[in-house]
C-alpha positions as CSV (number, residue, x, y, z in Angstrom):
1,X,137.0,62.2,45.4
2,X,140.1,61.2,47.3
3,X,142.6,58.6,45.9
4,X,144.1,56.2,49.1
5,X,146.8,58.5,49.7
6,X,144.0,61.5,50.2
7,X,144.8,63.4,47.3
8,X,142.7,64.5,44.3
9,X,143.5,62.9,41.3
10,X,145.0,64.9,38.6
11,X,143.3,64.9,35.1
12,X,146.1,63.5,32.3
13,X,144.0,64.5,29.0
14,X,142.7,68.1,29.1
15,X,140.7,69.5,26.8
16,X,141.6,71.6,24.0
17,X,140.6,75.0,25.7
18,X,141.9,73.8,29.1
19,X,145.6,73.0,26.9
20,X,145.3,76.5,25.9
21,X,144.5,77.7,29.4
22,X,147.8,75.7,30.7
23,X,150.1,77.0,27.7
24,X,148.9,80.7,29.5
25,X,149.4,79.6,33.3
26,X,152.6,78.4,32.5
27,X,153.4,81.7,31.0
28,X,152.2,84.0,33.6
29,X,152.1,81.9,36.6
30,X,154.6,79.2,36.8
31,X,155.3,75.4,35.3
32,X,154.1,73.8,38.5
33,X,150.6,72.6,36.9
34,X,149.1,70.7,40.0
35,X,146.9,73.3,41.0
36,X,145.6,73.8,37.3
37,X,145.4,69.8,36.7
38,X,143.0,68.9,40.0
39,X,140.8,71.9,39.5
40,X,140.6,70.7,35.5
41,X,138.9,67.6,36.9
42,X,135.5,69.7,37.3
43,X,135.0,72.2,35.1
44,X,133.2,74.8,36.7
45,X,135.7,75.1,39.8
46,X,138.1,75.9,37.4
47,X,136.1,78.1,35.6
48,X,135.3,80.0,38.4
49,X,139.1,79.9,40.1
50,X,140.5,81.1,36.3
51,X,138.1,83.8,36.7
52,X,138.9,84.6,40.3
53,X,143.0,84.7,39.1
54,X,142.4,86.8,36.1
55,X,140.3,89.3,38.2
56,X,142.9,89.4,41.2
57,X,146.1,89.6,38.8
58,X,144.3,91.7,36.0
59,X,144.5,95.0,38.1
60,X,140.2,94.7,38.1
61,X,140.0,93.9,41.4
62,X,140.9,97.3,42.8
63,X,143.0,95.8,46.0
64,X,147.4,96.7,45.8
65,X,149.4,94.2,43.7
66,X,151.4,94.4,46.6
67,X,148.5,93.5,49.3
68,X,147.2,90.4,46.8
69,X,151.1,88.9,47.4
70,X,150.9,89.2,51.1
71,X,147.9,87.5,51.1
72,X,148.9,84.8,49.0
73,X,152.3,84.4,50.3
74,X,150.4,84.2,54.2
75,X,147.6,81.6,52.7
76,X,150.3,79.6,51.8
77,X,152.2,79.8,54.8
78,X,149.3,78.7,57.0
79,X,148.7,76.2,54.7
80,X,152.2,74.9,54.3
81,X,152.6,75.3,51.1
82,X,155.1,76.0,48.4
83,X,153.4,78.1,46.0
C-alpha cells in the first residue's frame, strides 16, 4: 500500500516487542529506523527479515563477514541507496 508520493507508510506506534527490537537495531545496526518502521507495518515480513539479519550478521550463515558487506554495499549501489 502506497501513499501518493509511492512510498510505504511508516508505522508511528510499535508494539512493545517491536520497541524492544528497535532499541537492538539501533544498537547494532544504525539510528536510521526507516527500514525497521515500514517492514513493522506487517508483521511477518519483519519477522522473517529480523530472522534473515540475525542469521547473515550472527556468523550462522557460514558465508565471509567480509563477502555479506560486499554484497550489501553492491545491493545498495544498484539500488541507489544510502544504507
Amino acid at each position: 500500500m502506497a501513499n501518493k508520493l509511492g512510498h510505504l507508510p511508516k508505522v508511528n506506534d510499535l508494539t512493545a516487542q517491536d520497541s524492544s527490537r528497535l532499541a537492538t537495531w539501533y544498537e547494532k545496526a544504525y539510528e536510521d529506523d526507516n527500514l525497521f518502521r515500514t517492514l513493522a507495518g506487517d508483521q511477518p515480513t519483519l519477522d522473517m527479515f529480523l530472522s534473515w539479519v540475525g542469521m547473515m550478521y550472527g556468523g550462522s550463515s557460514g558465508l565471509d563477514k567480509q563477502m555479506i558487506e560486499l554484497c550489501r554495499i553492491r545491493m545498495a549501489n544498484v539500488n541507489e541507496c544510502f544504507h
